[in-house]
C-alpha positions in Angstrom: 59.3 133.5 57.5 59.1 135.4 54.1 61.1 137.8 52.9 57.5 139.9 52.4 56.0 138.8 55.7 59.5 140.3 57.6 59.3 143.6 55.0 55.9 144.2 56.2 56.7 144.1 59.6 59.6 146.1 59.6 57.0 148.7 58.2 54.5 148.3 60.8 57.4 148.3 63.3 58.6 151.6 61.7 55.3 153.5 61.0 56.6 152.9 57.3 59.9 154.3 57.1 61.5 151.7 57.3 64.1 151.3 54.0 66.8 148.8 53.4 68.8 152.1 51.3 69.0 153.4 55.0 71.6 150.5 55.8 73.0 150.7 52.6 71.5 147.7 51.1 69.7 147.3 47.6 67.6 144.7 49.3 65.8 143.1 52.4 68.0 140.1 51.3 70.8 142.0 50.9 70.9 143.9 54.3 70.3 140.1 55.9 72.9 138.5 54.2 74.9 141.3 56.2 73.4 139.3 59.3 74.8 135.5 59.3 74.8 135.1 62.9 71.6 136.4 63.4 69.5 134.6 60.4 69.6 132.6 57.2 68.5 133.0 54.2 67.0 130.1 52.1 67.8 131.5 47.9 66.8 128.0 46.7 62.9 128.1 48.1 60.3 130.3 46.4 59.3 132.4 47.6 62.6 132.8 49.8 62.5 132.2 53.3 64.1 133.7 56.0 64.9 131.7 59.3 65.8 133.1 62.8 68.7 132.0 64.7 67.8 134.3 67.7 70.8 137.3 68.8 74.1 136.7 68.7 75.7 135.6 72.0 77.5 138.2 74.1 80.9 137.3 75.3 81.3 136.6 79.0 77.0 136.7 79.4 75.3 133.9 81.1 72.2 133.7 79.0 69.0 135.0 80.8 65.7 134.1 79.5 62.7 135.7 80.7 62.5 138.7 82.8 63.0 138.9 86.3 60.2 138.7 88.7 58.0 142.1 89.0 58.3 142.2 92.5 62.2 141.9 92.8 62.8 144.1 89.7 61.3 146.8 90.9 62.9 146.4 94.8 66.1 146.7 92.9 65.4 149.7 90.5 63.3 151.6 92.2 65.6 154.0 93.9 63.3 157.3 92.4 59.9 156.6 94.9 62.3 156.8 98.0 60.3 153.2 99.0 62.4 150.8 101.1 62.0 146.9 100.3 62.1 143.8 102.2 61.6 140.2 101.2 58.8 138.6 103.1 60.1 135.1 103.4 56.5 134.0 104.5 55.0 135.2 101.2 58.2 135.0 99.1 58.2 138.1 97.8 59.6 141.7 97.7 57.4 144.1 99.1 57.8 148.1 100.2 58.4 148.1 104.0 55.3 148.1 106.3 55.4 149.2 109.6 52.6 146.3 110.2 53.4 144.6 113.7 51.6 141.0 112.3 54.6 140.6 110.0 57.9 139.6 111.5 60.9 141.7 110.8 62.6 141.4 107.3 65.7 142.2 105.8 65.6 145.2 103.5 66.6 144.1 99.9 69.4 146.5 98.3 68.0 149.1 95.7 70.2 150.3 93.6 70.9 154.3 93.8 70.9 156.3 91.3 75.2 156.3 91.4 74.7 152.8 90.6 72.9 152.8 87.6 74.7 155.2 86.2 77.7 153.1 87.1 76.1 150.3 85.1 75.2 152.7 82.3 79.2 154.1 81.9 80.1 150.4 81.6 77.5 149.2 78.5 78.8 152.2 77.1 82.5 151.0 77.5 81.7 148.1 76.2 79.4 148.7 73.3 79.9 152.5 72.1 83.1 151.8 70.0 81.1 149.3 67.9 78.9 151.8 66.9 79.7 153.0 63.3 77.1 156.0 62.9 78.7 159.4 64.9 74.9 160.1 65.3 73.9 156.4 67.4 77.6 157.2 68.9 76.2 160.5 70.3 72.9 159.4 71.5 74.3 156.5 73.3 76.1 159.1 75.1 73.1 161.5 75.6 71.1 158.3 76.9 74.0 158.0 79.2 74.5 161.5 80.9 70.7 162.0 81.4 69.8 158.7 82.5 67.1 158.3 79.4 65.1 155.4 79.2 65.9 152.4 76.8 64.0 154.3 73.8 66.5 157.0 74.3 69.3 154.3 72.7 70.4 153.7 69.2 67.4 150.6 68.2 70.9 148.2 67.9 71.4 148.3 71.5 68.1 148.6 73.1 67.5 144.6 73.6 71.3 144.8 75.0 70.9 147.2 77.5 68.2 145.5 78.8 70.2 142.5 78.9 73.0 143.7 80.4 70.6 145.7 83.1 68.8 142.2 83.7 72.2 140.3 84.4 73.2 143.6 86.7 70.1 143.2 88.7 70.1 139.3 88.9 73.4 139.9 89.6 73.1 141.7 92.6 69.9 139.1 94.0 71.8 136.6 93.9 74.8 138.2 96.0 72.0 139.7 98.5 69.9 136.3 98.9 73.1 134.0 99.2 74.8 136.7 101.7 71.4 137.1 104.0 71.2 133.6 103.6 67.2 133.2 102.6 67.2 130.4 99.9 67.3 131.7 96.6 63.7 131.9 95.1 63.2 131.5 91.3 64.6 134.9 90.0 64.1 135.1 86.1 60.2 133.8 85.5 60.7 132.2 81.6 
């Protein structure tokens, strides 16, 4: 990509506002140079190009790519409605309970409660707040925290991590109820 295509969309991303000065930088180049792991950057073609390497691995993470099936991500999340899942082994899928006598009995899939996810929430913050350099993303990591905020409500450098880490969580816990209740294990993460 170049350097002026990426500077262009960091504006549209931003509604304009993004500036490299922000991070310190003189320069796009500059602040990606700052960014081995994540991209390269090509000096010696003109104009100069920039080349994604994709995000930086996260230690002790089994790579997930994709997002988990709609039906079973929101059996497992969706502790608010006060719905009760089962997995319909005829359909394959996770569906809210029916009290419909044409379907045989099914075995209720584990929502998470709300004690849960704020559980998982205390431990991204364990692991990820100390890297934080800026007192203010330090402060709205823990604000996202205590009032259970949605993934906006994080510092931008840790958004596509908390979703992560709430995707392994939640594939995490499948995979422990479909091997446990003994249903073969459908395909989880759709890529």
């Amino acid at each position: 990509m170049l350097v002026a295509v990426l500077k262009n969309r960091l504006l549209q991303l931003t509604n304009r506002s993004f500036r490299e000065e922000d991070f310190g930088a003189t320069s796009l180049i500059d602040l990606l140079a700052r960014y081995k792991d994540l991209v390269t950057v090509d000096l010696t073609s003109r104009p100069v190009m920039i080349e994604w390497l994709g995000a930086p691995a996260i230690v002790g993470a089994s790579p997930l790519v994709g997002r988990v099936r709609a039906d079973l991500w929101r059996a497992t999340l969706d502790f608010s409605s006060g719905a009760a899942y089962v997995w319909d082994a005829d359909a394959q899928l996770a569906r809210p309970v029916q009290h419909d006598p044409a379907h045989r009995p099914a075995l209720g899939i584990p929502t998470v409660d709300a004690a849960t996810l704020a559980s998982w929430r205390d431990a991204f913050v364990r692991e990820h707040g100390q890297a934080l350099d800026d007192p203010c993303d330090r402060d709205r990591l823990q604000t996202w925290a205590a009032h259970s905020l949605g993934s906006q409500g994080l510092p931008r450098a840790l958004r596509a991590l908390w979703n992560d880490h709430l995707k392994r969580e939640v594939v995490a816990r499948l995979t422990s109820w479909f091997t446990a209740a003994g249903y073969p294990m459908p395909e989880l993460v759709l890529k």
